[in-house]
C-alpha positions in Angstrom: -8.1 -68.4 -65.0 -7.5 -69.2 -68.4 -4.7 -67.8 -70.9 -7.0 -64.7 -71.9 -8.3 -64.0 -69.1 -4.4 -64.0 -67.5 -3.7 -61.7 -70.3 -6.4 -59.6 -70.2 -5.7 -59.1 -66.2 -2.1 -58.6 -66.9 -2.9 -55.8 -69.4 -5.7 -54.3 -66.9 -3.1 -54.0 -64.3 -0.4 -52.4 -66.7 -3.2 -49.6 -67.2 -4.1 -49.0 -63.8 0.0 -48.8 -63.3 -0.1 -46.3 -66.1 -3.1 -44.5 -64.4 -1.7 -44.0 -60.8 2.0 -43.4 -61.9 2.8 -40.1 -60.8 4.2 -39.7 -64.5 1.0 -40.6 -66.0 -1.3 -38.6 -63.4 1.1 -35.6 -64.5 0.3 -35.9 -68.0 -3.2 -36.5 -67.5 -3.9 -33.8 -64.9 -1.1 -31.2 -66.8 -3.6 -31.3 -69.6 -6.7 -30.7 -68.0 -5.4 -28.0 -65.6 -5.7 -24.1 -65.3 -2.5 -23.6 -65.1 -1.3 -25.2 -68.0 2.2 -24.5 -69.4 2.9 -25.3 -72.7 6.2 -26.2 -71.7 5.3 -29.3 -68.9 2.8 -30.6 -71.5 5.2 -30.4 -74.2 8.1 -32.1 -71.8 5.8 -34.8 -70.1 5.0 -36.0 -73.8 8.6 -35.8 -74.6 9.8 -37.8 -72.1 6.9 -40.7 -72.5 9.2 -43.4 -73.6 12.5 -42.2 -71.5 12.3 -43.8 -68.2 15.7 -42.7 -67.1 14.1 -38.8 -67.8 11.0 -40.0 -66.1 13.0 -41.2 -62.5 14.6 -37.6 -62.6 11.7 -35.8 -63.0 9.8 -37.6 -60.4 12.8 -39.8 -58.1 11.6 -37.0 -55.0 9.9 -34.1 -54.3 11.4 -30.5 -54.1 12.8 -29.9 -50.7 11.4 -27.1 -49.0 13.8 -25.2 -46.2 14.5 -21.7 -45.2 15.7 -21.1 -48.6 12.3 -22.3 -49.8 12.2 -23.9 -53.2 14.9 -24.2 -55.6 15.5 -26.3 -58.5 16.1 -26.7 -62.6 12.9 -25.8 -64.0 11.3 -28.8 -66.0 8.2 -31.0 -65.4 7.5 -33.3 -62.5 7.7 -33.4 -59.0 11.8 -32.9 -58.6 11.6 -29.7 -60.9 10.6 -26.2 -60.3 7.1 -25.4 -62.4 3.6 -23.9 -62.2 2.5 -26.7 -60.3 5.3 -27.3 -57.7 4.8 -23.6 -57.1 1.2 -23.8 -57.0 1.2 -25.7 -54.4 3.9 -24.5 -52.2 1.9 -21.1 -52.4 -0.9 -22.8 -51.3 0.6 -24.2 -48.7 2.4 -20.7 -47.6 -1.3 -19.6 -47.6 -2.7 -22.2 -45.4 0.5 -21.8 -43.1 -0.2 -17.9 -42.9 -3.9 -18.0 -42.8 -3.3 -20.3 -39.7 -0.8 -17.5 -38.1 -3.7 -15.2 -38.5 -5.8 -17.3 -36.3 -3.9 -17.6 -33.5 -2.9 -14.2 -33.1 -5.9 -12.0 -34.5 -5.7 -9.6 -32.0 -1.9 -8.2 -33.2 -3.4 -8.1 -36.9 -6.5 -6.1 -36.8 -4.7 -2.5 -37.4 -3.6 -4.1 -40.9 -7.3 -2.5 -42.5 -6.8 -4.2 -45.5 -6.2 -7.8 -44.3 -3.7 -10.5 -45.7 -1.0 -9.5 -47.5 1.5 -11.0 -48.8 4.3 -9.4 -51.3 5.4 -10.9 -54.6 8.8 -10.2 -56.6 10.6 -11.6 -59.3 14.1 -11.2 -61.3 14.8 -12.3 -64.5 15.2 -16.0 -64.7 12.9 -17.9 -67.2 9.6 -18.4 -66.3 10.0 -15.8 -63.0 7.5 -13.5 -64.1 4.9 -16.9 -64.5 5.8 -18.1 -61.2 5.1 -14.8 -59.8 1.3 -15.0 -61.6 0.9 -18.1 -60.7 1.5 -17.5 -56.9 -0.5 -14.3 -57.1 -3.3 -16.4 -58.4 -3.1 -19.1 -55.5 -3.2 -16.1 -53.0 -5.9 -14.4 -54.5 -8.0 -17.3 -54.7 -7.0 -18.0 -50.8 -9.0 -14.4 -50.1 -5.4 -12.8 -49.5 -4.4 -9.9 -50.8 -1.7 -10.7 -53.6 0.7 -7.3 -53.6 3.1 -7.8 -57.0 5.3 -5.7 -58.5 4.9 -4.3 -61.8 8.2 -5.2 -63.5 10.8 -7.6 -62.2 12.6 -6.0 -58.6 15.6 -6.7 -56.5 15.5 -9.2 -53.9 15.9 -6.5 -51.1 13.0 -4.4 -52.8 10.9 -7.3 -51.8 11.9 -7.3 -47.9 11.7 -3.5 -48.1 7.8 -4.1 -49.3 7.0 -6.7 -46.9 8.0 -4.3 -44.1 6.5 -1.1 -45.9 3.1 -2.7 -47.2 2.9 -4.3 -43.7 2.6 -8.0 -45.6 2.1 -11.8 -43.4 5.1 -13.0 -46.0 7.0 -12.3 -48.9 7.9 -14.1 -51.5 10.9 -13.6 -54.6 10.9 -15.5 -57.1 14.9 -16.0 -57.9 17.4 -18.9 -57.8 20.1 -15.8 -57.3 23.5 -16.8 -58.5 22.4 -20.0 -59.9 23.0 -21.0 -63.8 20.3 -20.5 -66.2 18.8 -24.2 -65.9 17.8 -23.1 -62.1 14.7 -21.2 -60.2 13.3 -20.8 -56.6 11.0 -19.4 -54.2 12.6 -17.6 -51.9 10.0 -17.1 -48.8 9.7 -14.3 -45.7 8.2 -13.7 -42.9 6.4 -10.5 -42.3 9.9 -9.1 -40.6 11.2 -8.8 -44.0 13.3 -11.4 -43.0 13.6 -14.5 -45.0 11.8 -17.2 -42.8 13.4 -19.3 -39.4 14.0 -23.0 -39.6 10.7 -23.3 -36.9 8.5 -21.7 -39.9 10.0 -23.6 -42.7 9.1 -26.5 -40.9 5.4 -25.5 -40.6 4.7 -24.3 -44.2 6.6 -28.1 -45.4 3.9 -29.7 -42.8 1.4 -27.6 -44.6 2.2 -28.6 -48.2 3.3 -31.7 -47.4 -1.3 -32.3 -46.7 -1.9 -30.7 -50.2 -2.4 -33.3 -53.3 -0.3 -31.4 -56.3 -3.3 -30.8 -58.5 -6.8 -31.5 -56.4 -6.2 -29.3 -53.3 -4.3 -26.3 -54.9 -7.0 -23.2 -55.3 -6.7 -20.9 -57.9 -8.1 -17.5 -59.7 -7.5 -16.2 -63.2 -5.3 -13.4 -62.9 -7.2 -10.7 -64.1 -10.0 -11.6 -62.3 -8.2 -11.0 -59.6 -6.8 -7.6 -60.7 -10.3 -7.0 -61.2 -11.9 -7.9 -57.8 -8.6 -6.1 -56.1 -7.4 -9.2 -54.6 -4.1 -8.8 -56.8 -2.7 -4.8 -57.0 0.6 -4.3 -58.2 2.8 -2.0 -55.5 2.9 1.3 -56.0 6.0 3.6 -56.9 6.3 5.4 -53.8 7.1 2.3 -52.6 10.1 1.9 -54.8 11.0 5.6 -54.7 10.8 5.4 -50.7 13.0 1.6 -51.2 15.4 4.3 -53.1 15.6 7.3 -50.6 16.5 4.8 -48.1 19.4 3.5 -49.8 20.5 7.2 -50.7 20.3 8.2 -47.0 22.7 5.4 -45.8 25.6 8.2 -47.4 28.2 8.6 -45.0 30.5 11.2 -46.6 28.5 14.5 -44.8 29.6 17.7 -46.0 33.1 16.1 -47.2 34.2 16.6 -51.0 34.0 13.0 -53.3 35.1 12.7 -56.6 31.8 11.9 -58.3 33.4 12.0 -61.4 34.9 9.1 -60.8 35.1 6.4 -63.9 32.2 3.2 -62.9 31.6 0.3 -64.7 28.4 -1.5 -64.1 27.2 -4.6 -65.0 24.3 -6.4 -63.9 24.7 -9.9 -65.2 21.3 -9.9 -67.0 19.5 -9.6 -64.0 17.3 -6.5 -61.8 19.9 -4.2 -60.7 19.9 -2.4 -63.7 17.7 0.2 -62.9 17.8 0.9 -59.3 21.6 1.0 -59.2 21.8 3.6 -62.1 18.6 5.7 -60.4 21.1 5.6 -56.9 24.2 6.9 -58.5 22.9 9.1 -60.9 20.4 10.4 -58.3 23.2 10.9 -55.9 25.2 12.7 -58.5 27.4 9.7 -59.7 26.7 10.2 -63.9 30.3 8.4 -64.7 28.9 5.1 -65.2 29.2 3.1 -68.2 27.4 -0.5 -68.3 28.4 -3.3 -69.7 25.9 -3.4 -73.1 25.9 -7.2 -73.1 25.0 -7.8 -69.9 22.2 -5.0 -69.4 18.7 -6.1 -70.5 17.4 -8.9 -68.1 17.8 -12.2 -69.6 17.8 -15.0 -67.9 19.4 -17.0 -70.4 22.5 -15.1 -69.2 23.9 -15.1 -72.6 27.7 -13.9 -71.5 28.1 -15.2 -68.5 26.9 -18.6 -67.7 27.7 -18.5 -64.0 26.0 -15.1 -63.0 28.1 -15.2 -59.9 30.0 -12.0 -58.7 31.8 -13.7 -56.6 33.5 -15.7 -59.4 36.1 -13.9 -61.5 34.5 -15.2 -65.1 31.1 -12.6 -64.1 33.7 -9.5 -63.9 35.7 -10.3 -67.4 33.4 -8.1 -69.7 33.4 -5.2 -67.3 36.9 -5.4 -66.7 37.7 -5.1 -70.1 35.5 -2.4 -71.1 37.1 -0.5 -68.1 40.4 -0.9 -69.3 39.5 1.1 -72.8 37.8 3.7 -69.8 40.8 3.6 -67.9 37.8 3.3 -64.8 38.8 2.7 -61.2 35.8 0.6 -60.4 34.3 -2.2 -61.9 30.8 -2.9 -60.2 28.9 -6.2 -60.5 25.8 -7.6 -59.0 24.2 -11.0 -59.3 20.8 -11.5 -60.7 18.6 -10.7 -58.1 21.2 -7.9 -56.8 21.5 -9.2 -53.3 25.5 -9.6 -53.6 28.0 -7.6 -55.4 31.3 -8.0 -56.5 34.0 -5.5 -57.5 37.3 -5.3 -59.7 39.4 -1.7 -58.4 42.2 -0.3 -60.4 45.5 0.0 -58.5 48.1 2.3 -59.3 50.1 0.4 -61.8 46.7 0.0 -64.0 45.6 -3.6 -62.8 42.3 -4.6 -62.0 42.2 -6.4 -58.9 39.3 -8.4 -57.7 38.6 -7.8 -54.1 36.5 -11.0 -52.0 33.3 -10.2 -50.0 35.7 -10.3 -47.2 38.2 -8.0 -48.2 35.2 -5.2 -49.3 33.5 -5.9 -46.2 36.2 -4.7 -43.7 37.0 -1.9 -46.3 33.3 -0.4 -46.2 32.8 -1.0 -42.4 36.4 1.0 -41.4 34.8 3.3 -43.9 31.3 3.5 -42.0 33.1 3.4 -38.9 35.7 6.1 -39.6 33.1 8.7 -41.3 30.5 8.2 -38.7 32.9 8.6 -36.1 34.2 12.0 -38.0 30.6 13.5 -38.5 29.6 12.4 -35.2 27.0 10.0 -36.4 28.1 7.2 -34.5 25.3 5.7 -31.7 26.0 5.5 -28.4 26.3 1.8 -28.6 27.0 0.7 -32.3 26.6 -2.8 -33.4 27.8 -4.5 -36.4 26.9 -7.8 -37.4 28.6 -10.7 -39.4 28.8 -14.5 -40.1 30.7 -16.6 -38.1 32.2 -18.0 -41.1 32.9 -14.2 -41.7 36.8 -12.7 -41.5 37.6 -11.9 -38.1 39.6 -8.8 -38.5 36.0 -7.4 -39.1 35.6 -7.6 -35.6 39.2 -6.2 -34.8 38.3 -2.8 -36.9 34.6 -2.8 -35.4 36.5 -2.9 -31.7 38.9 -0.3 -32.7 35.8 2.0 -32.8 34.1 0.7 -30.0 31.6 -0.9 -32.1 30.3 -4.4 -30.6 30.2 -7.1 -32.9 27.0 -9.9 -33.1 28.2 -13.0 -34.7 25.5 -15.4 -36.3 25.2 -18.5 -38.4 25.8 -18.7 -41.7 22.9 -16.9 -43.6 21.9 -13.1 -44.1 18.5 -14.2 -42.2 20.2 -14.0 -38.4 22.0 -11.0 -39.3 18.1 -9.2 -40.1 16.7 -11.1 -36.8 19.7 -9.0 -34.8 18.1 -6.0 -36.3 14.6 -7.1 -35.0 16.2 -7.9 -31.7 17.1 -4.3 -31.7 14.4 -2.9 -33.2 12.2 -4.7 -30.4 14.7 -2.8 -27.6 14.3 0.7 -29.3 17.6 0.5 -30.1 17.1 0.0 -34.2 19.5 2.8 -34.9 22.5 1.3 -32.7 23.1 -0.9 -36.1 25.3 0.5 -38.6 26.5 -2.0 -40.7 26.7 -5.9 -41.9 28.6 -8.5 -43.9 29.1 -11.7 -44.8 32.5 -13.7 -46.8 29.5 -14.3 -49.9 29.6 -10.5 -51.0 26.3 -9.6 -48.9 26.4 -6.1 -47.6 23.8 -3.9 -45.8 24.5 -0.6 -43.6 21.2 0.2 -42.6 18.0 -1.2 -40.8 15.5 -0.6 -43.8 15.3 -4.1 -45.0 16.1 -7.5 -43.9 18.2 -8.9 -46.3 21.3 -8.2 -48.0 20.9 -5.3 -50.4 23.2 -5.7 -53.4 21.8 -1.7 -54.6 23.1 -0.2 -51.1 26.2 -1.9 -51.5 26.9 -0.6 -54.9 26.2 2.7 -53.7 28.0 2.7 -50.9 31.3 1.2 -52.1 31.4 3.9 -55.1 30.8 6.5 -52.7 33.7 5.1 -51.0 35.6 4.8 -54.1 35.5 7.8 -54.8 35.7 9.5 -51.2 38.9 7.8 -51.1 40.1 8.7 -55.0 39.2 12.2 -53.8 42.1 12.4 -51.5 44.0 10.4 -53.4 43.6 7.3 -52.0 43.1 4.4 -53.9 41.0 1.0 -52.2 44.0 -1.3 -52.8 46.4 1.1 -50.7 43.8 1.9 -48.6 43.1 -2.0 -48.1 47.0 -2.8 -47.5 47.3 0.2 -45.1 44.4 -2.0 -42.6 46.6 -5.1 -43.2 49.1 -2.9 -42.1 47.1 -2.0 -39.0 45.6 -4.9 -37.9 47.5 -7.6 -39.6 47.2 -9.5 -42.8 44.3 -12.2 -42.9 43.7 -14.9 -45.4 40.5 -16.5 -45.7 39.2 -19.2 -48.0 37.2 -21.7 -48.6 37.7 -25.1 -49.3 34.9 -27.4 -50.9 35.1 -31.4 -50.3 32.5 -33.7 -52.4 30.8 -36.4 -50.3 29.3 -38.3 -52.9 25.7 -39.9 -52.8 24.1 -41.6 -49.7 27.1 -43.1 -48.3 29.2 -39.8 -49.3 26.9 -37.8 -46.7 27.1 -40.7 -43.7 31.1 -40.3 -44.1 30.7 -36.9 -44.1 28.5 -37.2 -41.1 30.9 -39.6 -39.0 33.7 -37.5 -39.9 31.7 -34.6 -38.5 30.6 -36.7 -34.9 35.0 -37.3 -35.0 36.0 -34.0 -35.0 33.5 -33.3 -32.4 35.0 -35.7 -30.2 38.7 -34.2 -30.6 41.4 -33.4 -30.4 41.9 -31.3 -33.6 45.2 -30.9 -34.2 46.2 -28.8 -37.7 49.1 -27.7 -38.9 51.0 -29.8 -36.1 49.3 -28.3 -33.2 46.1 -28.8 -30.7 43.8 -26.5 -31.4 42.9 -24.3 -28.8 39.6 -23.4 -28.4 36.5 -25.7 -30.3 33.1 -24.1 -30.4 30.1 -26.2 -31.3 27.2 -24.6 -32.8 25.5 -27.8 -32.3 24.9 -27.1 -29.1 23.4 -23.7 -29.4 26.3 -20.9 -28.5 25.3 -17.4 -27.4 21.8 -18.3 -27.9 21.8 -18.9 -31.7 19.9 -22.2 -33.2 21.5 -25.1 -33.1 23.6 -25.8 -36.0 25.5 -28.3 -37.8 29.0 -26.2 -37.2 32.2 -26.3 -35.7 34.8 -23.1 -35.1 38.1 -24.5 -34.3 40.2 -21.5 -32.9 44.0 -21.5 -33.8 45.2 -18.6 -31.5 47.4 -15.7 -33.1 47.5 -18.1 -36.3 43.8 -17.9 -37.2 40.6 -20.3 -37.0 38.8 -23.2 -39.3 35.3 -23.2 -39.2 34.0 -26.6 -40.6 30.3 -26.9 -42.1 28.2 -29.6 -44.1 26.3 -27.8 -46.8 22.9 -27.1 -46.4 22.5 -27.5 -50.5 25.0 -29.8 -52.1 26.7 -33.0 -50.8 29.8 -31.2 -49.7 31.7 -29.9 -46.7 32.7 -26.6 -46.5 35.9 -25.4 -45.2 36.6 -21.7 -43.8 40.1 -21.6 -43.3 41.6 -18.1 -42.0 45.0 -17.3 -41.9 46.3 -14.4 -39.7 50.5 -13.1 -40.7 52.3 -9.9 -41.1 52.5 -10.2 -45.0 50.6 -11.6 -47.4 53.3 -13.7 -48.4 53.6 -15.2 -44.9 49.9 -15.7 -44.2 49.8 -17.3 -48.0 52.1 -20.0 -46.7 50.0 -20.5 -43.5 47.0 -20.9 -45.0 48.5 -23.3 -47.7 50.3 -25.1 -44.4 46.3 -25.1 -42.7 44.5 -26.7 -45.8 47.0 -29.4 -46.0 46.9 -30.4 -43.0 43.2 -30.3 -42.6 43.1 -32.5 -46.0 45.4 -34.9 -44.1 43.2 -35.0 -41.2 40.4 -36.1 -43.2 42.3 -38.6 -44.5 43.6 -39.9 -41.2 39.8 -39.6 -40.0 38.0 -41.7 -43.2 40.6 -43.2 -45.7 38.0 -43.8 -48.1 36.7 -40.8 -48.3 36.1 -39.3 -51.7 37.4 -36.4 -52.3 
């Protein structure tokens, strides 16, 4: 071969490189396709010279788990866009469409075929994603059911049950910063869907080439032919009734004059919370003005967590000049609320999920047991990363409690396990130590609109008789002794980070554990499947009178996460403890893997 012809080969092979990149194909294919965003095209041309931005776009493709998708929206195969939510819809329609299949015979009373429900919240580009998976449905022969204006994450398992949908799917990345989105995906229990499912739809869009196999419809073609219908009102209104009915107080007085501040933090509780209150007579609520219109550049708050003090700061300040005894928060797609309450020397205290949790279920507890509204055999449900004292107020009122893994989706499966016995109605309430409440079977989700109902109706049940949460919080301490729970958060860097973490796991399995200078007393590996939950990735060290560690690799982030629970007369005493617990867990670590980083 001589010199031109080398260079001529070399130049031939530099194209075809550039042809079959997945960069390259992006570009190429991004340009041609229906579902063109301005926004990829612009980006993939942007980045043409930058490899570095190129390997980040395209290093891996977008895991898909329980959680579905979630990511920084941007071009390429590592970033949530049109296309990687094309074709995880189609793949969620193959995967359903299969379902259908096998069991035709439990389907044929649904008259008007597959459905499957769509929602989105507020993020950038949600409304899009939502179109675009309508459009993959439509084109699949499904029925695409969408709402007409962005919706709560529980007012999209409340549809999926109502409609009597094959799956769900909201469009949120929750409490995420602005750069995120997601695909949030559920099965047609309302529930958001089991590892065994997750699995299947991956397998499924794992077969699918991003741009050749995805089908599509325009939009309002599909509007047209009926294969996309927004959801009706009345399903909305019933979402609301439901939530209204979960009222506890009976004929009892409340103070429903009592002083709210709302805020939404940008995101789709605006208007179902205010419709609750004010419906339920509630018409004391100011909301925060910069953090009321949806925006999911999130403007004031960066971090649209409630769990995080930052989200509260506007609302507490604006109830200081109201002199309000509530501040109210809930996080962009309302699933989790967090809450500030005015004590009786004027501070705003912020309350953790755990500390609201076991105030509304003593309240659910106590006013059920005083209207005589309680089942025969009540059942409340929690995480096992969850307080315990929950389940020392549940057994004070005979109320059994179900413990399950970590995630909202096994406390709705206990309600289907009951609902499947007939015994829907022995659940009254649930909670978990990430601000998610729900005290009724209508969905199968947390519902961040029925927990901000039913804490200001507790509010201001209490306020009524002159009791104010923080006393009425210290007066359980007082009862069933004081419990500190928190969590501690160690980074496990990179590839060799997770295999530490891994090993240190596999060690602690082995034992003993021995914190804060003593032998723990009782280990309980989820790994092996306990009381007939999954298998899991979690251990539950049990510290007698003291308190309990639960230690769990995150599902999402390179880190290990540490439940540490603390159980004293005072707070000052089980402070201490729990300070004594994380330092010696720390040390344990150490002793365990020296080079850890951490």
């Amino acid at each position: 071969m001589n010199k031109r012809d080398m260079i001529l080969d070399k130049s031939n092979q530099e194209n075809h490189s550039q042809l079959t990149s997945p960069y390259h194909r992006w570009l190429l294919k991004a340009e041609q396709n229906q579902l063109t965003d301005p926004d990829v095209v612009r980006e993939l041309r942007e980045m043409k010279d930058d490899k570095k931005r190129i390997e980040e776009a395209f290093y891996r493709e977008l895991a898909f788990g329980t959680g579905g998708l979630r990511g920084i929206i941007g071009a390429g195969t590592s970033r949530m866009n049109v296309h990687t939510v094309a074709r995880a819809s189609q793949g969620l329609a193959d995967y359903v469409l299969k379902e259908r299949g096998n069991a035709m015979e439990s389907l044929e009373t649904k008259a008007e075929g597959c459905r499957i429900a769509i929602s989105y919240d507020s993020r950038i580009k949600s409304r899009l994603f939502a179109e675009v998976a309508c459009r993959v449905f439509a084109a699949n022969g499904m029925k695409a059911c969408l709402y007409p204006e962005l919706m709560p994450t529980p007012c999209l398992s409340f549809a999926v049950r109502r409609l009597g949908c094959d799956a769900g799917v909201m469009v949120t990345a929750s409490h995420n910063p602005k750069e995120y989105n997601g695909y949030k995906v559920y099965g047609p229990d309302g529930c958001q869907i089991t590892v065994e499912a997750a699995e299947a739809i991956y397998r499924e869009i794992t077969k699918l080439d991003m741009f050749d196999d995805i089908r599509l419809m325009d939009f309002d073609e599909g509007v047209k032919l009926g294969r996309i219908a927004y959801i009706s009102p009345e399903v909305y209104t019933d979402f609301i009734e439901e939530v209204k009915a979960q009222s506890v107080v009976g004929d009892e007085p409340v103070n429903k004059d009592l002083s709210i501040v709302y805020t939404p933090l940008n995101g789709t509780g605006l208007k179902p919370v205010l419709r609750v209150l004010k419906e339920s007579g509630y018409t004391n609520v100011t909301v925060v003005k910069e953090q009321e219109e949806a925006d999911g550049n999130f403007p004031t708050c960066p971090y649209p967590n409630p769990e995080a003090a930052e989200a509260l700061l506007l609302g507490i300040e604006q109830a200081k000049e109201r002199e309000a005894a509530l501040v109210v928060a809930t996080d962009p797609d309302c699933d989790r609320v967090g809450i500030a309450v005015r004590d009786r020397q004027g501070r705003y205290v912020l309350l953790t999920g755990n500390e609201t949790g076991v105030l509304l279920l003593d309240y659910v507890c106590s006013r059920r047991t005083a209207e005589g509204t309680m089942p025969g055999n009540p059942v409340m449900a929690k995480t096992i990363v969850t307080t315990d004292m929950g389940e020392r107020i549940a057994e004070h009122y005979g109320v059994r409690t179900v413990n399950v893994l970590t995630g909202f989706k096994f406390i709705g499966e206990q309600i289907g396990k009951l609902e499947d016995q007939g015994r829907e109605g022995d659940f009254i309430f649930a909670f978990e130590e990430s601000y998610g409440y729900l005290s009724g079977s209508y969905v199968r989700d947390k519902d961040g609109v029925g927990g901000a109902f039913l804490i200001c109706e507790m509010c201001a049940w209490y306020e009524a008789r002159g009791i104010n949460l923080v006393d009425k919080l210290n007066d359980l301490y007082e009862t069933y002794g004081f419990y500190m729970d928190k969590l501690h958060s160690y980074t496990f860097a990179g590839v060799e980070g997770f295999e530490q973490m891994e090993r240190l796991m596999e060690d602690l399995r082995k034992g003993p554990v021995i914190i804060g200078g003593r032998k723990a007393e009782k280990g309980m590996d989820y790994g092996l499947g306990i009381d007939g939950l999954p298998r899991s990735n979690v251990l539950k060290c049990l510290l007698g009178p003291r308190g309990a560690v639960v230690i769990r690799p995150s599902g999402t982030e390179p880190k290990l996460k540490v439940y540490l629970s603390a159980r004293a007369g005072d707070r000052q005493a089980a402070e201490q403890m729990e300070a004594e617990l994380a330092e010696s867990f720390e040390a344990l670590i150490f002793e365990k893997r020296e080079d850890l980083p951490i």
